[in-house]
N, C-alpha and C positions, 0 to 999 in steps of 0.2 A: 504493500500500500504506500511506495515511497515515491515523493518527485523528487528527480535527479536532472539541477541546471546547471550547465556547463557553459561558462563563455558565453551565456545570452546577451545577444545585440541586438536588437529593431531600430529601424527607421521610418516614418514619414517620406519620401522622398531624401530631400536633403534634412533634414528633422532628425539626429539621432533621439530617439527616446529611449530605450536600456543600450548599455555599456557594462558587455563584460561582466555581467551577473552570473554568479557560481552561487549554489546552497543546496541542501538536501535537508528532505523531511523524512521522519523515521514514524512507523505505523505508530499506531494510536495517541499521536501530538497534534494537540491544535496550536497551530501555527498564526498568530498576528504578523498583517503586514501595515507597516506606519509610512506616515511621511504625507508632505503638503500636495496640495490638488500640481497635478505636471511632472508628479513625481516618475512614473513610468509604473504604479502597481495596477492602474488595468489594463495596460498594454500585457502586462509580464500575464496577466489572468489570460488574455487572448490570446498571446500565444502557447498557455499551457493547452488550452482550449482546442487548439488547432483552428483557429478563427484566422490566424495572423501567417500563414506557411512559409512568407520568406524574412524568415529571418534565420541569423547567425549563432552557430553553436549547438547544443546539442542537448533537447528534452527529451529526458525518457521516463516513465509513467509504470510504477510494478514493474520495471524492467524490461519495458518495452520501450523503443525507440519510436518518437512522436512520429515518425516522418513515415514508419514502416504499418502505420493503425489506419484501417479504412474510417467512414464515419461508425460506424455499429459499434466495431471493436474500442473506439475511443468512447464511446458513449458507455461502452460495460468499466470503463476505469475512472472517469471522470464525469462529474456533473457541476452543474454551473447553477447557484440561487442568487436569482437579483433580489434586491431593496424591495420592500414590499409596496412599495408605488400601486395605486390603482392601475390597472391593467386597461389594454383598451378593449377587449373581450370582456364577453361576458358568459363563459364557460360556468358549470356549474363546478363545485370543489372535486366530485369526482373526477369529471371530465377531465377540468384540469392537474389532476394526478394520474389521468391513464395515459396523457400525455408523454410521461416520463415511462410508464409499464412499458411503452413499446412505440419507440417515437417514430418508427420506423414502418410499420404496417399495421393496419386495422386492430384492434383491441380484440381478443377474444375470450374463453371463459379462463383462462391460467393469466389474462393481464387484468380481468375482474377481482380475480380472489387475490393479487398482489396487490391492488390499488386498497380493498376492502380490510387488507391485513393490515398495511401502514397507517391508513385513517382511521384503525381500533388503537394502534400502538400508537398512536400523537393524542389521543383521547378526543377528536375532530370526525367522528365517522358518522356524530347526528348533525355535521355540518353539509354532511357527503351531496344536498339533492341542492343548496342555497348555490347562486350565483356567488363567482369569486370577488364582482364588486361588490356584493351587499351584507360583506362579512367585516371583521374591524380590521382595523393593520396588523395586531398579532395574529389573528387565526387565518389570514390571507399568508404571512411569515409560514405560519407553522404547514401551509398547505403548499406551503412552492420547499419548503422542505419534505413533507410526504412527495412531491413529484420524485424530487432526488433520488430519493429513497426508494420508491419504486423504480428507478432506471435503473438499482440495484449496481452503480458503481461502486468504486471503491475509495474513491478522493470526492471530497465537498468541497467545491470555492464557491464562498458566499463574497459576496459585494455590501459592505454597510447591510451587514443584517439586522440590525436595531436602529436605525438611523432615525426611522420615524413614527416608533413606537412611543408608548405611554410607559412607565417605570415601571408599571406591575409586567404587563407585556415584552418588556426589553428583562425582567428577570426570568420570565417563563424558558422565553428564547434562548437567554445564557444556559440555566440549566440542563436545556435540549441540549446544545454543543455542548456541553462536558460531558453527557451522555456519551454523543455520538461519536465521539472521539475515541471511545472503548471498541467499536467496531469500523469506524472510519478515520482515514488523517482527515482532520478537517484544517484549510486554509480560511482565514477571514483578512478583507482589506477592514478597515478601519481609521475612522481618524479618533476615535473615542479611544483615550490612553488609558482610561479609568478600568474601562473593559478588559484592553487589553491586558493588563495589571490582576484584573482579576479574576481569567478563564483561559488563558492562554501558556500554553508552557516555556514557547518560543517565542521570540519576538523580530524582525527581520524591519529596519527599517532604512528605507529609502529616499533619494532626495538626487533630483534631475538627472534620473535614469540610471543612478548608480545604486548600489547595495552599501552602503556604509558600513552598516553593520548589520549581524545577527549573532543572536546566541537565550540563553537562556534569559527567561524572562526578566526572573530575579536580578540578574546581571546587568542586564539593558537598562534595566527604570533604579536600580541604585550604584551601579560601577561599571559605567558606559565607557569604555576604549575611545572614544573617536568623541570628538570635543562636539562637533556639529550635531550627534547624536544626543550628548548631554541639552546642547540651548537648545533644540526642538523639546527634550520632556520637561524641564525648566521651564519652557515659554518664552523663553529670551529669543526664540530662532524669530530671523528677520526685524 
């Protein structure tokens, strides 16, 4: 369940946005990624993704080599949960978790009983028949995680998972990821350091396309190596 970056570069055109980015995630860590907006952390999401193909250096996913994974097979290692933003569908919560059972071909009765099994284990399964807009921002969160879940990957990258939740809801969600960390790496971008501080084991942060640092969480937020690391959790940066 590990990603393994080597030498990651991307560009814009002329635009470098990552430089040279190396780290690896080890199974059951949840892994924070920090640093100011332009920083290069959802580019590095898109090309774990396979969103991004030409870039430089060398992702490989469970030990598989990015560039060697069709769509399907990349879909069985990796999933991707955005920010629980209202959606412009209006799928209903099932729907949008068979979505994920089989993004690939029609739903049948083995991607019914995977959708039906995840929305028992999120406690959301009498949410199953509601449209996905007429549900709050947590249980909208908690159902694009049941999607994940039923793609039945094996890495989660979440983008700002609590970004625009309510406190109770941004604790529900935390709890979920330290769960799911026990059966998946979970990756999360974040600008929330408090989070990161409090559910994450690693912490990797970034700042105009480079990796400054990474390492243990505890290390990063009290005896950061790299000075530019310290004024970003200080609040001195910029």
């Amino acid at each position: 369940m590990s990603i393994d970056v080597k030498d990651l570069s991307f560009a814009y055109g002329k635009q470098q946005v990552l430089r040279q980015v190396s780290f690896r995630t080890s199974p059951g860590q949840l892994v924070a990624v920090l640093g100011p907006n332009g920083a290069g952390k959802s580019t590095l999401f898109r090309c774990i993704l396979g969103f991004l193909p030409r870039y430089r250096g060398e992702i490989a996913l469970c030990g598989y080599d990015l560039r060697s994974l069709d769509r399907r097979s990349l879909a069985r290692l990796a999933a991707y949960i955005p920010q629980s933003s209202a959606p412009v569908y209006n799928y209903t919560v099932r729907d949008t978790v068979l979505m994920g059972a089989d993004p690939f071909h029609g739903p049948g009765p083995s991607q019914q009983e995977t959708a039906d099994r995840v929305l028992e284990t999120l406690g959301i399964r009498d949410l199953a028949a509601r449209g996905i807009n007429e549900i709050s921002g947590g249980e909208r969160q908690l159902a694009l995680i049941a999607r994940a879940m039923a793609q039945q990957a094996k890495i989660l990258l979440m983008d700002e998972p609590t970004s625009a939740l309510d406190p109770g809801s941004t604790m529900k969600v935390e709890e979920l990821m330290s769960e799911l960390k026990k059966n998946y790496t979970v990756v999360i971008v974040t600008h929330n350091m408090q989070q990161a501080a409090r559910i994450s084991d690693r912490t990797a942060f970034f700042l105009l396309g480079e990796l400054v640092e990474v390492g243990p969480t505890a290390q990063i937020f009290s005896a950061p190596q790299d000075k530019r690391t310290e004024d970003y959790i200080s609040g001195r940066f910029g």
